[in-house]
N, C-alpha and C positions, 0 to 999 in steps of 0.2 A: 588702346588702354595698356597699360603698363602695370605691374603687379611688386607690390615692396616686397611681399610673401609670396614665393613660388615653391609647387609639390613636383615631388619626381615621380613616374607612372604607374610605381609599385605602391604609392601610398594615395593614386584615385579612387579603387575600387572603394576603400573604407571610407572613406568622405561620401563619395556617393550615396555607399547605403545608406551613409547617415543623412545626408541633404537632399536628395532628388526623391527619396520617400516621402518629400512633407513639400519640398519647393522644388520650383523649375532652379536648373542649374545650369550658367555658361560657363565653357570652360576654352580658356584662351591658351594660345601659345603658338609660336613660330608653327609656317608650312613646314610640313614632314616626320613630323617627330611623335604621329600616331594616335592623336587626338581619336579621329574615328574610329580606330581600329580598338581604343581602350572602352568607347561608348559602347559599342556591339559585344564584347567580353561580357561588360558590365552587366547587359541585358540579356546576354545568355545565362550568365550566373544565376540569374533569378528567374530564370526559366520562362521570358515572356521573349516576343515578337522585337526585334528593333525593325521601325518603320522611318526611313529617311526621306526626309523633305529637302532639296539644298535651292536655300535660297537665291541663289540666283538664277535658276533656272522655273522661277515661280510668278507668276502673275496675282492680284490680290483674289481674283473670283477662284483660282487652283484651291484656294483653301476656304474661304465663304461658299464657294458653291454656287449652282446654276435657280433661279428663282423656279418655282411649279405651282402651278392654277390648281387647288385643289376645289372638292365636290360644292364648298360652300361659296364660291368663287374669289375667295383668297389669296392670297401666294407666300409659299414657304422656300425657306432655301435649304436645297438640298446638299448636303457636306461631299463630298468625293470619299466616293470608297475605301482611298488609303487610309482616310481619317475616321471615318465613322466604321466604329468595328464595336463587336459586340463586346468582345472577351479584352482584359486589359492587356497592354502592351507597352512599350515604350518607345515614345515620339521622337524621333531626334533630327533638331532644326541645324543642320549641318549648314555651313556658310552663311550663319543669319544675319551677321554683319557685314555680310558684301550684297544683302538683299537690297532693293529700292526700297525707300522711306514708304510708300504705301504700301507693300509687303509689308514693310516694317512691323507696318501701324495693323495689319491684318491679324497678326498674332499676339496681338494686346490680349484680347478674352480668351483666348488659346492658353497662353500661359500664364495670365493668375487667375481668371475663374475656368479653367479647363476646361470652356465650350469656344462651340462657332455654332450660334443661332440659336437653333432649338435643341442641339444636337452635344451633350455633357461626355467629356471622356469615361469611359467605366474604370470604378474604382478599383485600385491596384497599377491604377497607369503610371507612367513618370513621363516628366517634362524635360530634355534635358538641350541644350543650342550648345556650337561649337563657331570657335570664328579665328582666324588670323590677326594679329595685330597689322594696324596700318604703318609703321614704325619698319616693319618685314620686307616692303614693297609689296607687299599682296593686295589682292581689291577687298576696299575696307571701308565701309562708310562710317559716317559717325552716328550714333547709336543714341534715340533720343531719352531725355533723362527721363521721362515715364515709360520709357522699357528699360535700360539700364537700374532702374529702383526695383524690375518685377523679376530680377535674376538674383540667386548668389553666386557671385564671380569668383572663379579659382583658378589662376595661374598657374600652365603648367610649362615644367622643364623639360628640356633630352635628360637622361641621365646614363651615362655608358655602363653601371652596374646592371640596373636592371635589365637593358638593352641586351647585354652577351648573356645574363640570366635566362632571357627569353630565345635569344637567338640560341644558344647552345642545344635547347629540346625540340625547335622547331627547323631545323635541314639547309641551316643558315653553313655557303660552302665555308670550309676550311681555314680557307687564305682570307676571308675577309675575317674569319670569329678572330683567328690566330693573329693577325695585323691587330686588329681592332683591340685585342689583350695587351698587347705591345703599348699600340696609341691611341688609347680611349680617347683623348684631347681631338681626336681626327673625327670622331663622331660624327658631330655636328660645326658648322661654322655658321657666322650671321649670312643672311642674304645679300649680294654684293648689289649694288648701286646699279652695273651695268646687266646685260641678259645675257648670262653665262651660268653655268651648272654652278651648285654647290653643296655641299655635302651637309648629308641629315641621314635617321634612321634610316627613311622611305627610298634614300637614291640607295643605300648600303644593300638592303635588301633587295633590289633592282639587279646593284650589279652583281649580288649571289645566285640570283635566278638567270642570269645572263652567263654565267660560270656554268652552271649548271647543265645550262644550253649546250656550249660548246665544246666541254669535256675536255676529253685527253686532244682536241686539234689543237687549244692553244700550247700545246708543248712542240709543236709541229714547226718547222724550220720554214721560211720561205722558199716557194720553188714555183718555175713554170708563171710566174707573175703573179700566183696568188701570193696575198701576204702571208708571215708566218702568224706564230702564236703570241711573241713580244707585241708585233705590230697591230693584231688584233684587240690584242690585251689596252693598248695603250688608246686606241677608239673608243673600249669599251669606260675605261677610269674617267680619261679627259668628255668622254660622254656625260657622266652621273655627277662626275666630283668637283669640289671645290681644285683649281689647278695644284697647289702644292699637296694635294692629300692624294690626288692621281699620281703624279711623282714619286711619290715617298711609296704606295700602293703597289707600282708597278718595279720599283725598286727591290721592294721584297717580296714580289712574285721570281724577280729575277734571282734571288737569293736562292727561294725556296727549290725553283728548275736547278740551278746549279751547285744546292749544296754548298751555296760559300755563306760566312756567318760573321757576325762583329765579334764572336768571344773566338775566333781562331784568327783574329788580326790584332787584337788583344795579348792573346797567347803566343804570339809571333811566328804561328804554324803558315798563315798566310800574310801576303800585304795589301794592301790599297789597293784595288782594282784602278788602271790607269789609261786604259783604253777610249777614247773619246767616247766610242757607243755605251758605255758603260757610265757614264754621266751621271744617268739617273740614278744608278745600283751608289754611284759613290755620295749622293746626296743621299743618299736613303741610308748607308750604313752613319756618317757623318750625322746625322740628325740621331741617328742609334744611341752614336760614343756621345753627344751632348747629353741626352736623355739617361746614359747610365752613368756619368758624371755626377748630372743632378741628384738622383737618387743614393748614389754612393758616397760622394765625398760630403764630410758636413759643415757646418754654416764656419764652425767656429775650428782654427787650428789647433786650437788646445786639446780638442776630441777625438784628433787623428790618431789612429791607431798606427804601429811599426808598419803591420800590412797594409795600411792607406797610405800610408808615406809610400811605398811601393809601386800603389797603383797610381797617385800623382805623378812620380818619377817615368813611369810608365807611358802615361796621357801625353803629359808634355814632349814626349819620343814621338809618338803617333802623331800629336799637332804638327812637327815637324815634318816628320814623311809625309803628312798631308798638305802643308804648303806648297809642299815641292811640287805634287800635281798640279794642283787648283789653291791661290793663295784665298779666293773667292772662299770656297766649297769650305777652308778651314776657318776662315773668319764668321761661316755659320755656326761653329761650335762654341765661338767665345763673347758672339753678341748677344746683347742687352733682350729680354724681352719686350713685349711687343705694349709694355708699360714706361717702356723705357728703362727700365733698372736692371743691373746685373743679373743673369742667371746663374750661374756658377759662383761659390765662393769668391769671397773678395781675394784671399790668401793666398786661394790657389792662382785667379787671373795676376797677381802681385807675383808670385813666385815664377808663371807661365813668361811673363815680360822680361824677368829678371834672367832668368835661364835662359830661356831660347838663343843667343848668341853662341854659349858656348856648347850647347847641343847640334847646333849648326857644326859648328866648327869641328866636332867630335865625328859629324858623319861623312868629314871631307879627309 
């Protein structure tokens, strides 16, 4: 299921209060991006119990319960412990959408008349299901329209604001908050086709806790056949990450070890890193100078300031030093996005075409 209207994670909790107080609520969106982690908040907020069910790891009797002979020789079914609790709480059907169809169908009365059997949730409880879309590649079934009618559906976003919001008070290392300020857009990517890592909040936090782990070794030089800290490092990104966001990642770890920076290659205090092994570090600064292009120069030439006309006259120098290494590595800074349509001013790529010959010529 697909959402026309999607919330970013900072604007669930108020919707919550307001909907899962009176209805059961699903709440959709891509693996990784904290679905769970915003249910259990939520439920702490209000001071009850989060009890999690994950649908796939459920059979239909887990939740109906085992039948019992009682004294009049009858039979009643007995709810399972997680579910039958005295005091209210909140239920939450984590992977309901990757359940089997007769799971499915087990938490019909569950979630809109808030029992199973004889057995009614105590008031104050809330209802609340989370699921993956199938669209993700995640396990997704299709969800039948008399449960899809007994949810109200809210699609949720990544969103990199509240993400470093949260990350910055909670022990999130350094180099990922400090990157991540840089390249919010690096957050999240969609889920690729084939089975390879890809970046989302959950791997981000991964590899901060994986930092964390290994401390001041990754500054450590190879020696004696262990690897060093580069080589560790670059296990641990191309581990978690979508491949060009490990790249770029490990790029400016390698900045950060060495104290080199895009605004002193800018300022002409350094040049172009030109070293083969440094590859990465020059894709990493090179997606930089794109990125403070974008941001700096503006759409329209009329707007440019004496001091923008400076720092175009500037760029166009650095394009150059940078074909000289890698004609590759500088044609990422002048390509089209990933829509197909220029990213840089038009003006400026007009003027970059027009120049470069005799910029050339000027540095021979």
């Amino acid at each position: 299921m697909q959402g026309a209207v999607t919330v970013s994670p900072s604007q669930v909790p108020e919707l919550l209060l307001g909907l899962a107080t009176v209805r059961p609520v699903f709440l959709w969106g891509a693996p990784g991006i904290g679905k769970s982690s915003l249910v259990r908040e939520f439920a702490d907020s209000l001071g009850l119990e989060c009890v999690s069910l994950i649908g796939t790891q459920l059979a239909p009797e887990d939740l109906v319960g085992v039948p019992q002979i009682t004294a009049d020789g009858r039979s009643r079914f007995c709810p399972p412990e997680t579910i039958a609790r005295d005091e209210p709480y909140c239920l939450f059907l984590d992977e309901l959408n990757a359940a089997t169809p007769d799971v499915q169908k087990a938490f019909y009365s569950l979630i809109l008349d808030r029992r199973i059997g004889s057995y009614e949730l105590p008031p104050g409880s809330i209802v609340i299901g989370a699921g993956n879309r199938a669209t993700d590649g995640a396990l997704a079934r299709p969800m039948a329209s008399a449960l899809v009618n007994r949810l109200v559906h809210v699609h949720l976003r990544a969103s990199a604001t509240d993400w470093l919001t949260w990350a910055a008070g909670n022990g999130i290392h350094p180099w990922v908050l400090d990157h991540l300020t840089d390249r919010p857009d690096h957050l999240w990517s969609a889920p690729p086709k084939s089975e390879e890592p890809f970046s989302t909040p959950r791997a981000w936090h991964m590899l901060s806790d994986a930092l964390h782990s290994f401390g001041p070794t990754l500054a450590e030089a190879p020696s004696g056949g262990r690897a060093g800290g580069e080589e560790t490092l670059k296990v641990l990104a191309h581990g978690l990450l979508t491949p060009q966001h490990a790249v770029a990642f490990c790029g400016y770890a390698k900045i950060v070890r060495n104290a080199y920076g895009l605004d002193a290659i800018i300022k002409g205090d350094a040049r172009w890193p030109n070293r083969l092994e440094d590859r990465d570090l020059l894709y990493y600064l090179a997606d930089a100078f794109r990125g403070r292009l974008v941001k700096e120069l503006p759409a329209r030439k009329e707007h440019v300031s004496p001091q923008l006309k400076q720092t175009a006259y500037r760029a166009k120098s650095l394009l150059v030093q940078l074909a000289e290494i890698s004609v590759e590595v500088a044609q990422t800074v002048i390509a089209d996005g990933p829509d197909g349509n220029p990213v840089l001013p038009a003006w400026f790529l007009i003027e970059a075409a027009r120049d470069m010959p005799r910029l050339v010529e000027a540095r021979r």
